[in-house]
PDB file with SEQRES, HELIX, SHEET and CRYST1 records, atoms N, CA, C and O in Angstrom:
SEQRES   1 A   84  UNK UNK UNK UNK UNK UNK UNK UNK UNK UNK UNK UNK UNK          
SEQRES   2 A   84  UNK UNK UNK UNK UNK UNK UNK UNK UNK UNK UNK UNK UNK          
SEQRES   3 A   84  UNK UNK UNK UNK UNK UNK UNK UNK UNK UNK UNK UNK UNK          
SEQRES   4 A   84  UNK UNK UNK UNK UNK UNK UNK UNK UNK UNK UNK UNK UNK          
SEQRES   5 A   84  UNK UNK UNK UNK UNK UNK UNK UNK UNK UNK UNK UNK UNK          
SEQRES   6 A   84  UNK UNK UNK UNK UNK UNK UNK UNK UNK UNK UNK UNK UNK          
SEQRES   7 A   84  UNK UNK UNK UNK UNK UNK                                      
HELIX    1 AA1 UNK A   72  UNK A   75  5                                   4    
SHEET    1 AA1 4 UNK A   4  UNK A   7  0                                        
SHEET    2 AA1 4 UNK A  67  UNK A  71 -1                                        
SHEET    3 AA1 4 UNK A  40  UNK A  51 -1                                        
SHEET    4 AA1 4 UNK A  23  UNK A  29 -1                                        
SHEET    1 AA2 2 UNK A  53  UNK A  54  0                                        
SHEET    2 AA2 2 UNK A  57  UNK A  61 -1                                        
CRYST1    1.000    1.000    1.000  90.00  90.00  90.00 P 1           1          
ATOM      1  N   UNK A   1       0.839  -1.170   0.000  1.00  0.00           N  
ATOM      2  CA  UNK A   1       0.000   0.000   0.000  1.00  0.00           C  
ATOM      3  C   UNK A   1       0.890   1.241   0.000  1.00  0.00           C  
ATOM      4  O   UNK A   1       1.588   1.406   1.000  1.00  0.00           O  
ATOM      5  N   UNK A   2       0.927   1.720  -0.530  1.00  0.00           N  
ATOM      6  CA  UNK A   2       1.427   3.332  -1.243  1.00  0.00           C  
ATOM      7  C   UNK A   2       0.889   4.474  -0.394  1.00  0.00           C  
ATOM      8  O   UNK A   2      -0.316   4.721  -0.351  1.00  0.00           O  
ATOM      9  N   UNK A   3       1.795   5.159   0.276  1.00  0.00           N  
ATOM     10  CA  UNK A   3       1.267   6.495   1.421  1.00  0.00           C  
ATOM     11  C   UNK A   3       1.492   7.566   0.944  1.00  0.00           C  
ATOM     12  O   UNK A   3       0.788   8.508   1.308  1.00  0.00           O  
ATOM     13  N   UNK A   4       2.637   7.801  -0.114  1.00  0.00           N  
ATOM     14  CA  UNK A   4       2.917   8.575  -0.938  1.00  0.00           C  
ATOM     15  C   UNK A   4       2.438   9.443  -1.834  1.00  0.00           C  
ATOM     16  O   UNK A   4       1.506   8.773  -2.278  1.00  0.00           O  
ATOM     17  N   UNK A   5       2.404  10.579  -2.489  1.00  0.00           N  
ATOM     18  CA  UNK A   5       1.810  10.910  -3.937  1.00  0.00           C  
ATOM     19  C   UNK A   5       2.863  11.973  -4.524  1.00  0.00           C  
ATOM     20  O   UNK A   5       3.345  12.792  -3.741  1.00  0.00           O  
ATOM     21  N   UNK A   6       3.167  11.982  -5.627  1.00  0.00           N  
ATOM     22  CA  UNK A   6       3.941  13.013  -6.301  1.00  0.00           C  
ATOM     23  C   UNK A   6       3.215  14.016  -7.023  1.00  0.00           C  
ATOM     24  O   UNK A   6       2.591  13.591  -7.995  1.00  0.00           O  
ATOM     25  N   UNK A   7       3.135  15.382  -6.758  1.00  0.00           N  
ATOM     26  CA  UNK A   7       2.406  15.709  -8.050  1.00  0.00           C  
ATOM     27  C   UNK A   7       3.231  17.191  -7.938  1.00  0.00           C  
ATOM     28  O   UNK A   7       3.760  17.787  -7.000  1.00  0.00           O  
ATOM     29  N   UNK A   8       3.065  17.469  -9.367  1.00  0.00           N  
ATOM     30  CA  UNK A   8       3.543  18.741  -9.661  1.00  0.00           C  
ATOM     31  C   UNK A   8       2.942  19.162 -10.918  1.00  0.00           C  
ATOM     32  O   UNK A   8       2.504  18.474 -11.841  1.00  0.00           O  
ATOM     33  N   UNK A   9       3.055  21.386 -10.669  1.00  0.00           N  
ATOM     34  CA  UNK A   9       2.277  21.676 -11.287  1.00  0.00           C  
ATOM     35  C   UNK A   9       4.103  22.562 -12.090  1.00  0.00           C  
ATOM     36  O   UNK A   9       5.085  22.984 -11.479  1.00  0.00           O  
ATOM     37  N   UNK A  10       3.838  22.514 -13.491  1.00  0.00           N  
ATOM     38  CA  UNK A  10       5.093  22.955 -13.678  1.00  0.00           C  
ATOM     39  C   UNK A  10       5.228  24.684 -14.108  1.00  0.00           C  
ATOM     40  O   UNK A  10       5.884  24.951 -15.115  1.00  0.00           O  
ATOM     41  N   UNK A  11       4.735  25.558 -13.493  1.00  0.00           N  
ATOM     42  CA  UNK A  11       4.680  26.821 -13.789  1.00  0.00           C  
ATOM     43  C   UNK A  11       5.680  27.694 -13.265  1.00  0.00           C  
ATOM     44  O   UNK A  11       5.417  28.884 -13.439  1.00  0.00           O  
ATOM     45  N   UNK A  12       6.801  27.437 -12.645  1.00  0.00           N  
ATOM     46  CA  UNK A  12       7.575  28.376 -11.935  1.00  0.00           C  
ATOM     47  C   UNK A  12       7.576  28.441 -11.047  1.00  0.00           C  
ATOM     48  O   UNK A  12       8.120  29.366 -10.444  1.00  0.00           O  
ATOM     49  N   UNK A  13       6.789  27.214 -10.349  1.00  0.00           N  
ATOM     50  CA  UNK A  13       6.493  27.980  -8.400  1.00  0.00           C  
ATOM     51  C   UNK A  13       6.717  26.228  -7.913  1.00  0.00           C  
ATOM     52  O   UNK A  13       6.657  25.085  -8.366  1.00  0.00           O  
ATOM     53  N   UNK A  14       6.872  26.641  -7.245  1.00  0.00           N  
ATOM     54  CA  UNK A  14       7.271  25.010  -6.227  1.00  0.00           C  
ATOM     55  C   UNK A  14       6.433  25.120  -4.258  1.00  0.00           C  
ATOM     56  O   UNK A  14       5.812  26.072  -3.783  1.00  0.00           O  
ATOM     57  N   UNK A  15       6.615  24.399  -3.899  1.00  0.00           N  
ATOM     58  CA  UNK A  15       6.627  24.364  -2.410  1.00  0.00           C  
ATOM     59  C   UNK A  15       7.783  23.955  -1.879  1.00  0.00           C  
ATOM     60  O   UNK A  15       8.176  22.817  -2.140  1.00  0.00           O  
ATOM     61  N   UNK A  16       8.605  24.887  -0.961  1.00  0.00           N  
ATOM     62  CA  UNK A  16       9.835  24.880  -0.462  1.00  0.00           C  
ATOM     63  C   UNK A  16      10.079  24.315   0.823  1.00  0.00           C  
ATOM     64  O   UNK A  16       9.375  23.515   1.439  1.00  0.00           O  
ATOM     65  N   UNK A  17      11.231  24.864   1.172  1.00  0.00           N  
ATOM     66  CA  UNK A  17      12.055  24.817   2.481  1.00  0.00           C  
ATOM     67  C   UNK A  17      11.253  25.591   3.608  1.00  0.00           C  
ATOM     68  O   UNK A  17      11.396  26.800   3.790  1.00  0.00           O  
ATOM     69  N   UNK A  18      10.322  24.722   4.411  1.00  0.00           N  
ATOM     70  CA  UNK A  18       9.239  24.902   5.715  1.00  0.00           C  
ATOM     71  C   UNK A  18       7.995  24.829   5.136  1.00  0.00           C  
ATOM     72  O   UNK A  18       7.042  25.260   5.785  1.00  0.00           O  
ATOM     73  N   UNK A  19       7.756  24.206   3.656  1.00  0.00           N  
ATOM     74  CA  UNK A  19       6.361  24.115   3.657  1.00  0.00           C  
ATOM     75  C   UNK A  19       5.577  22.690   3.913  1.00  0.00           C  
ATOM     76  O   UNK A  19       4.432  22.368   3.595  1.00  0.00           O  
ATOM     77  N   UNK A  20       6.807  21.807   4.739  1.00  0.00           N  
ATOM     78  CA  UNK A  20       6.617  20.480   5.093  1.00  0.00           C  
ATOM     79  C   UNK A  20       5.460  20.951   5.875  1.00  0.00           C  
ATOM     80  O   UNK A  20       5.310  22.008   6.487  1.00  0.00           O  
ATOM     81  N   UNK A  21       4.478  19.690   5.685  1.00  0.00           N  
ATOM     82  CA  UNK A  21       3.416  20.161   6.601  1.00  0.00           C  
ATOM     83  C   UNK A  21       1.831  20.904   6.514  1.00  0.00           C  
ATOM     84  O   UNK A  21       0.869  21.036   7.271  1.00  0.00           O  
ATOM     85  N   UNK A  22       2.241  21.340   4.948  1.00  0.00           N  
ATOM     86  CA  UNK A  22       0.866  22.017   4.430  1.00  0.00           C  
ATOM     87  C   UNK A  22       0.658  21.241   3.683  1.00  0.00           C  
ATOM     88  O   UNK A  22       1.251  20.345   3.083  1.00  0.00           O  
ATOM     89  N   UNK A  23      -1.080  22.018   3.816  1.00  0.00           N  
ATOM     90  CA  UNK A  23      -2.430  21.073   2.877  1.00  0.00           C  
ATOM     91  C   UNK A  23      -2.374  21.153   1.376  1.00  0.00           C  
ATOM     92  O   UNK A  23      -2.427  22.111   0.606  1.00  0.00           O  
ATOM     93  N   UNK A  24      -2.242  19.764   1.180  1.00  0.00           N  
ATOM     94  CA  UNK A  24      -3.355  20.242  -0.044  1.00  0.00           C  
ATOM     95  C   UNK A  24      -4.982  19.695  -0.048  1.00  0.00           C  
ATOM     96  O   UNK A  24      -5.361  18.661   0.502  1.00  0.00           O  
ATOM     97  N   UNK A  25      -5.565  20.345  -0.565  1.00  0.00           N  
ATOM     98  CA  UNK A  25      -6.901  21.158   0.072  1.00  0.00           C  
ATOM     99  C   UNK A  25      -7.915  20.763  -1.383  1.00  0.00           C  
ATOM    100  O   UNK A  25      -7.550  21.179  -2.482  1.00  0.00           O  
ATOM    101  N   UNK A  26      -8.844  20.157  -1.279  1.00  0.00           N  
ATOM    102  CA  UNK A  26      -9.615  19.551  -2.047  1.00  0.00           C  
ATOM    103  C   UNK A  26     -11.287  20.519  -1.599  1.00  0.00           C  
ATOM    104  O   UNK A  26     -11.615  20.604  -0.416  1.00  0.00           O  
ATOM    105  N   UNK A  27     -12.067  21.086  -2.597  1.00  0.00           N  
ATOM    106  CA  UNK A  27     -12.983  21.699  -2.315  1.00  0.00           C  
ATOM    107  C   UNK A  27     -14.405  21.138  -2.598  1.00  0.00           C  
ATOM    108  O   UNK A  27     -14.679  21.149  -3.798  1.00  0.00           O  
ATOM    109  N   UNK A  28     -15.124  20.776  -1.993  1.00  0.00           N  
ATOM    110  CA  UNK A  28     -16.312  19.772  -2.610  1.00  0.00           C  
ATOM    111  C   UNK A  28     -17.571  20.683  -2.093  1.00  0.00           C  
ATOM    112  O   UNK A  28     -17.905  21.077  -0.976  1.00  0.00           O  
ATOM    113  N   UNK A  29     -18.176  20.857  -3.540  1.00  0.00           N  
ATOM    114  CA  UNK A  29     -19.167  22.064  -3.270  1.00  0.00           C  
ATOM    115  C   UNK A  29     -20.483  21.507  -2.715  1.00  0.00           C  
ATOM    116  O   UNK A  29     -20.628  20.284  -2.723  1.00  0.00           O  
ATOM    117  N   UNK A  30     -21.279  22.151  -2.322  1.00  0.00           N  
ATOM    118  CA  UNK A  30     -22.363  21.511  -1.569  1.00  0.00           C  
ATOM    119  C   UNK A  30     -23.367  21.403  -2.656  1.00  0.00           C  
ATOM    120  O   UNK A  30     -23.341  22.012  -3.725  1.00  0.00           O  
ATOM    121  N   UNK A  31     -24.106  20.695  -2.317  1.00  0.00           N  
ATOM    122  CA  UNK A  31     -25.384  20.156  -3.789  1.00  0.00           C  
ATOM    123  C   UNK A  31     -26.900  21.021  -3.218  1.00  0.00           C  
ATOM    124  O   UNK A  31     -27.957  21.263  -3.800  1.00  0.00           O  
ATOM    125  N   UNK A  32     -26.396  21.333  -1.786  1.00  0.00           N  
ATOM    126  CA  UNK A  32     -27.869  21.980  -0.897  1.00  0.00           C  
ATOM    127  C   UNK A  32     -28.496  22.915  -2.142  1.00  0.00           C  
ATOM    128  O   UNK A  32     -29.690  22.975  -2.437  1.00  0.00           O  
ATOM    129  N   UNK A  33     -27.112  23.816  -2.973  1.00  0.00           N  
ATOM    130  CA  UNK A  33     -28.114  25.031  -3.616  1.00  0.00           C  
ATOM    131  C   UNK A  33     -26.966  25.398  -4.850  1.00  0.00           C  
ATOM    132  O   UNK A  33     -25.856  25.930  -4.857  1.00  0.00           O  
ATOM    133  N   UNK A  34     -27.860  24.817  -5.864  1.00  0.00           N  
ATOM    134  CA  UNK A  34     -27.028  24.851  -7.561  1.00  0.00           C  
ATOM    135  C   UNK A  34     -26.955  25.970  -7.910  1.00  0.00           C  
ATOM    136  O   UNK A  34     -26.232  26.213  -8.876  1.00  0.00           O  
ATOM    137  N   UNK A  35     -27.691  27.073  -7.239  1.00  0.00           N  
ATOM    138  CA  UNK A  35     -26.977  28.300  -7.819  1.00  0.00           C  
ATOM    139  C   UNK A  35     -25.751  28.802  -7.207  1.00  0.00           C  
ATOM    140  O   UNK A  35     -24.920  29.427  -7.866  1.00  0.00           O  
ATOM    141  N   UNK A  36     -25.613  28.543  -5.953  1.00  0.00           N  
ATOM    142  CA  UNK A  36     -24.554  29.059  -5.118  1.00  0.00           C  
ATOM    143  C   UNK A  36     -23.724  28.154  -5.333  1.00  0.00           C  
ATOM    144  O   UNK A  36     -24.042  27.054  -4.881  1.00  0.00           O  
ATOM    145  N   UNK A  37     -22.450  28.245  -6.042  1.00  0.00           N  
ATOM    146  CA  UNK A  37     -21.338  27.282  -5.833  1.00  0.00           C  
ATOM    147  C   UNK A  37     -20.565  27.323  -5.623  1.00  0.00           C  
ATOM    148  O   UNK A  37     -19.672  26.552  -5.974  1.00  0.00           O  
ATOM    149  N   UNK A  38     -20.450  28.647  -4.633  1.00  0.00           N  
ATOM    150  CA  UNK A  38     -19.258  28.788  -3.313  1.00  0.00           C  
ATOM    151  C   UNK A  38     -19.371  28.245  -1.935  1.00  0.00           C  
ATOM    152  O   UNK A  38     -18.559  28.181  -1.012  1.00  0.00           O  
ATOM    153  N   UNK A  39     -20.704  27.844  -2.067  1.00  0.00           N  
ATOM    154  CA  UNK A  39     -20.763  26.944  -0.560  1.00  0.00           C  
ATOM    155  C   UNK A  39     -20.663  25.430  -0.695  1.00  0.00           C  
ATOM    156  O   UNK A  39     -21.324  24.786  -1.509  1.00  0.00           O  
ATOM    157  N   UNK A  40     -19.803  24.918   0.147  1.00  0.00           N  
ATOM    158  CA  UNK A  40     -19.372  23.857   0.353  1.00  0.00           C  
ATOM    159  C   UNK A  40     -18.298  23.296   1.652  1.00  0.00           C  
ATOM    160  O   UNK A  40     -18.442  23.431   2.867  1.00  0.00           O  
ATOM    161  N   UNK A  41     -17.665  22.914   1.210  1.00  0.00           N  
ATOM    162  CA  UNK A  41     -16.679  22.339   2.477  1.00  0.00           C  
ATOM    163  C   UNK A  41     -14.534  21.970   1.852  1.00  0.00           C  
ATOM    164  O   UNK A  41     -14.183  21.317   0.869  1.00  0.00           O  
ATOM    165  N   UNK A  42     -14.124  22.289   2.313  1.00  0.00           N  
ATOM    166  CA  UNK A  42     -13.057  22.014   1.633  1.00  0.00           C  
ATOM    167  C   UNK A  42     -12.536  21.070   2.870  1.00  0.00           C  
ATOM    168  O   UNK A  42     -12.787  21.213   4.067  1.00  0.00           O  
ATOM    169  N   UNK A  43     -11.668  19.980   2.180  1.00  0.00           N  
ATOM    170  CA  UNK A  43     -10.743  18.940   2.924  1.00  0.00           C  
ATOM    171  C   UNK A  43      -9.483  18.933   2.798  1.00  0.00           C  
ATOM    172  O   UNK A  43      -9.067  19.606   1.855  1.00  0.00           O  
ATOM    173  N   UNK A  44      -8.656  18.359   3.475  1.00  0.00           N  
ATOM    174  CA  UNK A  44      -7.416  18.514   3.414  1.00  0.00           C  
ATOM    175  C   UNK A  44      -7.165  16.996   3.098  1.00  0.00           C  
ATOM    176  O   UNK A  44      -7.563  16.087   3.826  1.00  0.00           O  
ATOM    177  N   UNK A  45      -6.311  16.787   1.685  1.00  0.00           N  
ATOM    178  CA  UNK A  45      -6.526  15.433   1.160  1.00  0.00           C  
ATOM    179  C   UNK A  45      -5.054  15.150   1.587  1.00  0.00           C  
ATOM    180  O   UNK A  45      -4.832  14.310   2.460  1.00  0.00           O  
ATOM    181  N   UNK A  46      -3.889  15.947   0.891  1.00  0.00           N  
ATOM    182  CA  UNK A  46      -2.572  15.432   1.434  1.00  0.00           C  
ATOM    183  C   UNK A  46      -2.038  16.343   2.099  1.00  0.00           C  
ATOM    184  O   UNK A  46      -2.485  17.489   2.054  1.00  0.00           O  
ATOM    185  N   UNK A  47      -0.850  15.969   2.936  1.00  0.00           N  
ATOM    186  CA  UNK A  47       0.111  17.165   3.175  1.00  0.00           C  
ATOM    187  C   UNK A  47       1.418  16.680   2.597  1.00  0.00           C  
ATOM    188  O   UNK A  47       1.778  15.572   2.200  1.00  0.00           O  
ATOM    189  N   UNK A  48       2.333  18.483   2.713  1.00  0.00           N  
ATOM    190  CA  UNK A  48       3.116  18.211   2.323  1.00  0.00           C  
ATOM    191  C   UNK A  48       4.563  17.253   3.190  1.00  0.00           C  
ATOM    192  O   UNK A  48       4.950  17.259   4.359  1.00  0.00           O  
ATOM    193  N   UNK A  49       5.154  16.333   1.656  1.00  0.00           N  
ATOM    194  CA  UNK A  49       6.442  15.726   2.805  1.00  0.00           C  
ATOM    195  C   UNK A  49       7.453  16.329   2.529  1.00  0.00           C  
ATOM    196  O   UNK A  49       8.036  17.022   3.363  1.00  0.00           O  
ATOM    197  N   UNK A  50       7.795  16.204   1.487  1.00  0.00           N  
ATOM    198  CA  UNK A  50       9.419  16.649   1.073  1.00  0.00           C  
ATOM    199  C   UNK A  50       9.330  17.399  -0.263  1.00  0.00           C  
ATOM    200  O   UNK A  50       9.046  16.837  -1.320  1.00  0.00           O  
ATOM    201  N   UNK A  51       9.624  18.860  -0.128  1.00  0.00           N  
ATOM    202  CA  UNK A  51       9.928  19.738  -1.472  1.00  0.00           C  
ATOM    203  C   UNK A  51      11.636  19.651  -1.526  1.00  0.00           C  
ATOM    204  O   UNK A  51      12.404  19.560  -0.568  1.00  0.00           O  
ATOM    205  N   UNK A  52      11.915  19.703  -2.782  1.00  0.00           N  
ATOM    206  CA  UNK A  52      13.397  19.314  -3.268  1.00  0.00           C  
ATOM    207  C   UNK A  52      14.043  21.099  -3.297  1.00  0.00           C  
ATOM    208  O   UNK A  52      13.239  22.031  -3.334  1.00  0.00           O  
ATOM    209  N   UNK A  53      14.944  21.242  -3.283  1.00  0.00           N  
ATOM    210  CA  UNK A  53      16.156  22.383  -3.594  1.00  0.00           C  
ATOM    211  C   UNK A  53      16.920  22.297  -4.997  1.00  0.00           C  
ATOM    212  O   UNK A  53      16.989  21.501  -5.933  1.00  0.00           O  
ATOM    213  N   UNK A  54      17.311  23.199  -4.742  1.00  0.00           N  
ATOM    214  CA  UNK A  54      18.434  23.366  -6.299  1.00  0.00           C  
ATOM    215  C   UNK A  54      19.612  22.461  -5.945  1.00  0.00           C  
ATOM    216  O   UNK A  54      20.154  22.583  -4.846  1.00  0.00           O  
ATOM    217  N   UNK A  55      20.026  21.559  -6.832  1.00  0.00           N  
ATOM    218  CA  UNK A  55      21.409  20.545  -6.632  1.00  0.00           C  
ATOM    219  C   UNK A  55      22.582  21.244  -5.791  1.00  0.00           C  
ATOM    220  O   UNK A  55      23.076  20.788  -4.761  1.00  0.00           O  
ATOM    221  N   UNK A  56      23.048  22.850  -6.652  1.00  0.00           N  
ATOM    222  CA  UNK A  56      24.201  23.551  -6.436  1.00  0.00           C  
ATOM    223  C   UNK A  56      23.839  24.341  -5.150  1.00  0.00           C  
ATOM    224  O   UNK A  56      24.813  24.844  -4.588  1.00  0.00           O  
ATOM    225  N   UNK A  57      22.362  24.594  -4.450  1.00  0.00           N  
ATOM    226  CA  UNK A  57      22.185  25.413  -3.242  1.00  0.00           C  
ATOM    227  C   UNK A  57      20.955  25.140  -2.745  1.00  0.00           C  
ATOM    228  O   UNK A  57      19.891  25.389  -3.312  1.00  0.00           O  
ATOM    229  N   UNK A  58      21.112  24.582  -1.588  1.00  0.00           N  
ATOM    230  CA  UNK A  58      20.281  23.881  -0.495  1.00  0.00           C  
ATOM    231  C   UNK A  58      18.846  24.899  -0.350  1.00  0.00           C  
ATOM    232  O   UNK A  58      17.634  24.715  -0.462  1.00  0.00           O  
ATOM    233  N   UNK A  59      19.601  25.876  -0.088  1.00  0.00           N  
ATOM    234  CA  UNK A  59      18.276  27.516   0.034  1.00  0.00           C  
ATOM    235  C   UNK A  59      17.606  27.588  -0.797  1.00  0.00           C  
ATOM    236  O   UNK A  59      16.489  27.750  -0.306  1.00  0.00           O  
ATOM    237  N   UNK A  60      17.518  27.569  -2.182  1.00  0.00           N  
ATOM    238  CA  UNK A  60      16.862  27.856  -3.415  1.00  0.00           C  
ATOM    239  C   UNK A  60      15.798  26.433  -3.733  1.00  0.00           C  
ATOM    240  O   UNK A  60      16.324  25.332  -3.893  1.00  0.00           O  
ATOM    241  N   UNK A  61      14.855  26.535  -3.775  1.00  0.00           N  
ATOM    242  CA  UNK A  61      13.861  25.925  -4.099  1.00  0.00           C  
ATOM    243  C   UNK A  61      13.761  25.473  -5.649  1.00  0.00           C  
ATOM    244  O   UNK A  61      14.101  26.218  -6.568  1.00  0.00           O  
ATOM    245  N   UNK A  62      13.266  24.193  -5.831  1.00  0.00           N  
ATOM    246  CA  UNK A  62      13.544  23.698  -7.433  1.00  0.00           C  
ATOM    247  C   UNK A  62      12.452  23.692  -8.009  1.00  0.00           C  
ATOM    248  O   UNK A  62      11.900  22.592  -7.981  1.00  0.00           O  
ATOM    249  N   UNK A  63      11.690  24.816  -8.738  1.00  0.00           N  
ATOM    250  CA  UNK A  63      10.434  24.532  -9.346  1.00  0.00           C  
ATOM    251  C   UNK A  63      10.485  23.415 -10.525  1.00  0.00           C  
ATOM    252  O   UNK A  63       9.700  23.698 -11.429  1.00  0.00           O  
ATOM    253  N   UNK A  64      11.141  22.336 -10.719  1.00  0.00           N  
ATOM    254  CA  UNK A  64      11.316  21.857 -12.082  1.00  0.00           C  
ATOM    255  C   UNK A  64      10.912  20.525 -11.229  1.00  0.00           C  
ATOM    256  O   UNK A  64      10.333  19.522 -11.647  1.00  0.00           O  
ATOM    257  N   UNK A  65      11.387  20.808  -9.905  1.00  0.00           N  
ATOM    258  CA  UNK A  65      11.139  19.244  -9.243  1.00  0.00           C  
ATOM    259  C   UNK A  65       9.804  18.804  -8.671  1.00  0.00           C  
ATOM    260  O   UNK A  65       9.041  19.697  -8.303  1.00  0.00           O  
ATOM    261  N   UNK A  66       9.402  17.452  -8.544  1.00  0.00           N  
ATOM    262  CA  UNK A  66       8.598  17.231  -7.738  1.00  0.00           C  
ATOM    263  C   UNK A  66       8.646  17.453  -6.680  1.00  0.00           C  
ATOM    264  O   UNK A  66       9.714  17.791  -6.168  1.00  0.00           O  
ATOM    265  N   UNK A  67       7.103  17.303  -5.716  1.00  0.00           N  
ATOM    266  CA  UNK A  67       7.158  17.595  -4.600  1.00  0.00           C  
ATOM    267  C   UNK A  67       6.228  16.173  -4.357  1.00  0.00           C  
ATOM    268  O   UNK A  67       5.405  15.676  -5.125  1.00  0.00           O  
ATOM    269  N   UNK A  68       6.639  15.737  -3.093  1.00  0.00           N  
ATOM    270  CA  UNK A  68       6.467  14.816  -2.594  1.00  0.00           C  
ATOM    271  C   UNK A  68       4.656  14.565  -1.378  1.00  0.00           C  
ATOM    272  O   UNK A  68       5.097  14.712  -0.238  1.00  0.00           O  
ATOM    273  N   UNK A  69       3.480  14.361  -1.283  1.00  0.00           N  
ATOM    274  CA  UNK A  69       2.848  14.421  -0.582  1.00  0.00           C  
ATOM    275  C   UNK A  69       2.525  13.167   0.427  1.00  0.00           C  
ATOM    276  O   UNK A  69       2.886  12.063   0.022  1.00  0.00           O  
ATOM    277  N   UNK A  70       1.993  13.226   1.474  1.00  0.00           N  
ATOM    278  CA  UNK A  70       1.619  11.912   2.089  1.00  0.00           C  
ATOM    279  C   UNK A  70       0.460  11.741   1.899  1.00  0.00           C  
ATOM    280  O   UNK A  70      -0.082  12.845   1.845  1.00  0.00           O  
ATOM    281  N   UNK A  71      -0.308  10.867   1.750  1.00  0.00           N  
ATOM    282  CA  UNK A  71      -2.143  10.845   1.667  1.00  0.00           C  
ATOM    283  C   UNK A  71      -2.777  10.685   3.306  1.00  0.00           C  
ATOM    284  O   UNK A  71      -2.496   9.790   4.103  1.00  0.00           O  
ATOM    285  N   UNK A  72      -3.349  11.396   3.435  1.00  0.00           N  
ATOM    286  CA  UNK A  72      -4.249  12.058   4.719  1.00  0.00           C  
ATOM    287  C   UNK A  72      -5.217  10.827   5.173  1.00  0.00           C  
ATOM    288  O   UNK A  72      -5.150  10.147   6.197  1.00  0.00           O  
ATOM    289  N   UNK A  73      -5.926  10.772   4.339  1.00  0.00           N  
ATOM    290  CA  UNK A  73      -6.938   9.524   4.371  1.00  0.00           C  
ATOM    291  C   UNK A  73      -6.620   8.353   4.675  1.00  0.00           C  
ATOM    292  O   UNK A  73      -7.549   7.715   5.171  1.00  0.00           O  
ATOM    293  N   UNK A  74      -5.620   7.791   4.566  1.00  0.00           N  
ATOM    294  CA  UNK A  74      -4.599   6.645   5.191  1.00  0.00           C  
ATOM    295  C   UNK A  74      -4.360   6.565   6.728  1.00  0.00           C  
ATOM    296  O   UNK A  74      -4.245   5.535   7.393  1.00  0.00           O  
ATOM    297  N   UNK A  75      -4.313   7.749   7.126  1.00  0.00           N  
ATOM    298  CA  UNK A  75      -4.312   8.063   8.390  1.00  0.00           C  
ATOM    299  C   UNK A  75      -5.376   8.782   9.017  1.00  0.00           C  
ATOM    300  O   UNK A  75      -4.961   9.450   9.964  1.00  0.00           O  
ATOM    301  N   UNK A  76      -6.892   8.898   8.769  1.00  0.00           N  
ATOM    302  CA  UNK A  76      -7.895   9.242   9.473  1.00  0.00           C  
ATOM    303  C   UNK A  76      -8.181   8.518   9.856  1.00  0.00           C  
ATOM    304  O   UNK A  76      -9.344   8.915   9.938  1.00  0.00           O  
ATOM    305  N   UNK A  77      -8.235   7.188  10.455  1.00  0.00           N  
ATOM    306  CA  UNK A  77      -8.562   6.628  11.951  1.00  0.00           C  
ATOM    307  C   UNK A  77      -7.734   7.323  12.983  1.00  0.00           C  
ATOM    308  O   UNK A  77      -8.249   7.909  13.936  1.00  0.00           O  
ATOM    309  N   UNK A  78      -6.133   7.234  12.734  1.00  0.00           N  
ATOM    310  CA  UNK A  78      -4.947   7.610  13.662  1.00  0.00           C  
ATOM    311  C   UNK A  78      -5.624   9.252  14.025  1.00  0.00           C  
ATOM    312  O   UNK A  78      -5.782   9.462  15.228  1.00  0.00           O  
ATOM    313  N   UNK A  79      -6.029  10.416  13.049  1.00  0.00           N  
ATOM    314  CA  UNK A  79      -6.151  11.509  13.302  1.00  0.00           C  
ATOM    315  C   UNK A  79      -7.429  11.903  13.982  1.00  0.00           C  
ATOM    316  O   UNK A  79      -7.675  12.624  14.949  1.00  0.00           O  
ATOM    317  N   UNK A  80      -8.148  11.206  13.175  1.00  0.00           N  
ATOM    318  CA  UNK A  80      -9.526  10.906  14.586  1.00  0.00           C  
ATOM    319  C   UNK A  80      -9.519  10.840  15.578  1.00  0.00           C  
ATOM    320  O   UNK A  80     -10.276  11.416  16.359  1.00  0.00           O  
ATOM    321  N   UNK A  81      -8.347   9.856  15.901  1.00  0.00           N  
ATOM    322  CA  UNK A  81      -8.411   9.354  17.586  1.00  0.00           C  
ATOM    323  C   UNK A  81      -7.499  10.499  17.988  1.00  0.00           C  
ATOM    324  O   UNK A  81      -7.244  10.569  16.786  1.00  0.00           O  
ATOM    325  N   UNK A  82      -6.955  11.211  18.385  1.00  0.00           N  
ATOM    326  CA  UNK A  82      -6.159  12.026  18.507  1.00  0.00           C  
ATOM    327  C   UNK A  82      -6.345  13.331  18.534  1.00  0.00           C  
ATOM    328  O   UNK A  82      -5.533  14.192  18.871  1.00  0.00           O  
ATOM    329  N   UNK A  83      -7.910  13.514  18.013  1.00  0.00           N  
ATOM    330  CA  UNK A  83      -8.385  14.814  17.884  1.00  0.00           C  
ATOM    331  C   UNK A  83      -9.727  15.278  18.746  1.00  0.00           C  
ATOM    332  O   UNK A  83     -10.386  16.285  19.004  1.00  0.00           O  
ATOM    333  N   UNK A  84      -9.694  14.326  18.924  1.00  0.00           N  
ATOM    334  CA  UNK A  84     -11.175  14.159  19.986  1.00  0.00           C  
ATOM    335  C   UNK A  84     -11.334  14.810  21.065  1.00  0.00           C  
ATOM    336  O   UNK A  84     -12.354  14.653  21.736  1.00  0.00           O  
TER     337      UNK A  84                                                      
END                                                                             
């Protein structure tokens, strides 16, 4: 079973050095009212594990690279119990 996910968006921007730890954030709109489709609920599907650096300098962030996520949902029993 796979805890992992890679994904990257390739535009110039990356997630760096201290953004271990943030969401990524899934938005699921509510069906209560089809005209309004800003109401809903957003989830936090992965966080982040490991964003990569530039080879030649640790500081500089590598937008070319992947970034590494953990899947959240794998661990909502563990975060359940723990949050209670």
């Amino acid at each position: 079973m796979s805890i992992t996910l890679s994904l990257s968006i390739k535009q110039g921007t990356s997630e760096c050095k201290g953004d271990s730890g943030g969401g990524y954030v899934v938005f699921i709109p509510s069906n209560d009212n089809e005209e309004n489709k800003t109401s809903g609920v957003w989830f936090i599907r992965r966080i982040i594990s490991l964003a990569f650096s530039k080879e030649n300098d640790y500081n500089v962030c590598d937008p070319n690279e992947y970034v590494i996520f953990t899947d959240v949902v794998k661990y909502a029993y563990w975060i359940k119990t723990y949050i209670k």
